[in-house]
C-alpha positions in Angstrom: 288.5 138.4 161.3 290.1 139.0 158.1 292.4 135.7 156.4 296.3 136.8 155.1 295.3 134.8 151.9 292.0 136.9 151.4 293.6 140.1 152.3 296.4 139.2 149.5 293.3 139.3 147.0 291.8 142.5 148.2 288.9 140.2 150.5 287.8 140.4 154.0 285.8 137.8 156.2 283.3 139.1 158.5 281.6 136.4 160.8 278.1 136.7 161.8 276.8 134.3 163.9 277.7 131.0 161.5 278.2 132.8 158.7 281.6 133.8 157.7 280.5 136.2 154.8 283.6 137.5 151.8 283.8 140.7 151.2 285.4 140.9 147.4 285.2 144.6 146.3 284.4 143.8 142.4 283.7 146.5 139.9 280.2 146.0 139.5 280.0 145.9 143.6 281.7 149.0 144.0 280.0 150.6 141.2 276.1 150.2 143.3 278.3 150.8 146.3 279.4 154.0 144.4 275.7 154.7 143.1 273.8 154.8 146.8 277.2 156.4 148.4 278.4 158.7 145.9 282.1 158.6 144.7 284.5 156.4 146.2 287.0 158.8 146.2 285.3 161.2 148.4 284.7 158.4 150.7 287.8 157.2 151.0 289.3 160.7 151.9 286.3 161.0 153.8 288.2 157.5 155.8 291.3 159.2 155.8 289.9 162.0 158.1 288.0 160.0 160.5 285.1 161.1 159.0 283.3 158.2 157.5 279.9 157.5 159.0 278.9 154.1 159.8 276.3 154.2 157.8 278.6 154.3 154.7 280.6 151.1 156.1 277.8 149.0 156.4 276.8 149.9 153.2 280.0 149.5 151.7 280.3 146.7 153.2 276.5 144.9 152.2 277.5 146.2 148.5 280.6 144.0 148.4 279.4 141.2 150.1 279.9 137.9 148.0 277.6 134.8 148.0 275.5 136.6 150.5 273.1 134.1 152.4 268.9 134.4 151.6 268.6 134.7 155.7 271.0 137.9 155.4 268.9 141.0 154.4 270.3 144.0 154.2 268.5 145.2 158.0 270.0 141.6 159.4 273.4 142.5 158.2 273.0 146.3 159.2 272.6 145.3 163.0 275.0 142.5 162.8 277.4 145.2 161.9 276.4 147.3 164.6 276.7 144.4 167.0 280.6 143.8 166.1 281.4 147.6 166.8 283.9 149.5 165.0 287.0 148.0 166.5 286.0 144.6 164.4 285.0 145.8 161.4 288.1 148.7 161.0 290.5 146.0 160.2 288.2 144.9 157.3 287.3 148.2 155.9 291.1 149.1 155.4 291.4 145.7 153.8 288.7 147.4 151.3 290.0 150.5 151.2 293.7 149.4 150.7 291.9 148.0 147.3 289.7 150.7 146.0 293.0 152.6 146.1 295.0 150.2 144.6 292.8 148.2 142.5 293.8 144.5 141.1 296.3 143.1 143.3 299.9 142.5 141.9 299.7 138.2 142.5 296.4 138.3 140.3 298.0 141.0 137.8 301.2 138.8 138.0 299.0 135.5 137.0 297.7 137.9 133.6 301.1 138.0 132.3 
């Protein structure tokens, strides 16, 4: 589900059906992520307690979705999410989260200078 070499750039690959959709958790994705969830922050500790709905993964997850197909609407992608289950798509949301916290990762800040 999720490639090292995405991981290692804060990105996550979720497969539905023939599409293998990135996930790339930019600022400008994470800011509307941030505008229909609230803050980030919250949700993340929110994560941390086992109490983040699933509601706010898919959403998270549609807000950072990169290159996202015309045939994947956001009610497609909702029940494709609820078709893989939780066990599939935890391993991609820590991937996410492990990047909201951390923010650029050290090979791309490495590359700057």
């Amino acid at each position: 589900m999720a490639d090292p070499a995405l991981a290692v750039r804060g990105e996550a690959v979720l497969q539905i059906g023939e599409d293998q959709l990135v996930l790339r958790p930019t600022f400008a994705a994470l800011s509307a992520a941030e505008a229909e969830l609230g803050s980030l922050f919250a949700l993340v500790n929110r994560a941390a307690e086992g109490k983040l709905l699933f509601t706010e993964i898919t959403t998270l997850f549609w807000h950072v979705l990169r290159d996202r197909p015309a045939h994947v609407t956001r009610s497609v992608f909702d029940e494709a999410m609820a078709e893989l289950g939780l066990a599939r798509l935890t391993p991609v949301l820590k991937i996410l989260l492990r990047q909201i916290l951390q923010g650029q990762p050290a090979q791309s800040a490495a590359a700057n200078g």
